[in-house]
C-alpha positions, 0 to 999 in steps of 0.5 A: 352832897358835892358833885364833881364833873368829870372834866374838874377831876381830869384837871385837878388831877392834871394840874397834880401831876404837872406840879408832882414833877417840881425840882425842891430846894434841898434845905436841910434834907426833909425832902430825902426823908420825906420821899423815902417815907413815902415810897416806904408807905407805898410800897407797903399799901401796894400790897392793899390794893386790889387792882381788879376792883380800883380800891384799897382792901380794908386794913382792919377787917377780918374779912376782903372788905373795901375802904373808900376813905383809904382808898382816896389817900393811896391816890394821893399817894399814887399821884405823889409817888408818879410812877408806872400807871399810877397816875391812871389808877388814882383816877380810877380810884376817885372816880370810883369813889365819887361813881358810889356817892349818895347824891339824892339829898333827900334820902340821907344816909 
């Protein structure tokens, strides 16, 4: 199992959000379509989020259970997007996350 320092997810995460603000080259207007299909995406796992818990409600469930893979592409999506507080609730997201993994190798899952 990897493990991460908590100094290598604040600057990975930095690093993310300084090149998130880069202006692109319009070429032939992918980027427009791109950032439209994104914002759309977002707004729709929104309404999945569970703010109180730093996770993404599972979408298949029958029951409020959490994911922690869809959880981890909606802070890609957070830093992405970079508005409001979202670039502190995806560090929320990945140190959840990362705080749940199994990291004793001999008691494999």
């Amino acid at each position: 199992m990897i493990g991460f320092s908590g100094l290598w997810v604040a600057s990975t995460l930095l690093a993310q959000r300084a090149f998130a603000g880069r202006n692109l080259v319009p070429r032939n207007g992918t980027e427009t379509y791109a950032t439209g299909l994104l914002h759309e995406s977002m707004d729709w796992m929104d309404m999945y989020y569970d703010s109180e818990r730093g996770y993404l409600f599972r979408l298949d469930a029958a029951a409020l259970t959490h994911d922690t893979r869809s959880s981890v592409w909606y802070a890609a999506g957070l830093l992405a997007r970079n508005e409001a507080d979202d670039i502190e609730q995806a560090v929320r997201i990945v140190k959840n996350v990362i705080g749940g993994q199994f990291k004793n190798e001999s008691e494999q899952w």
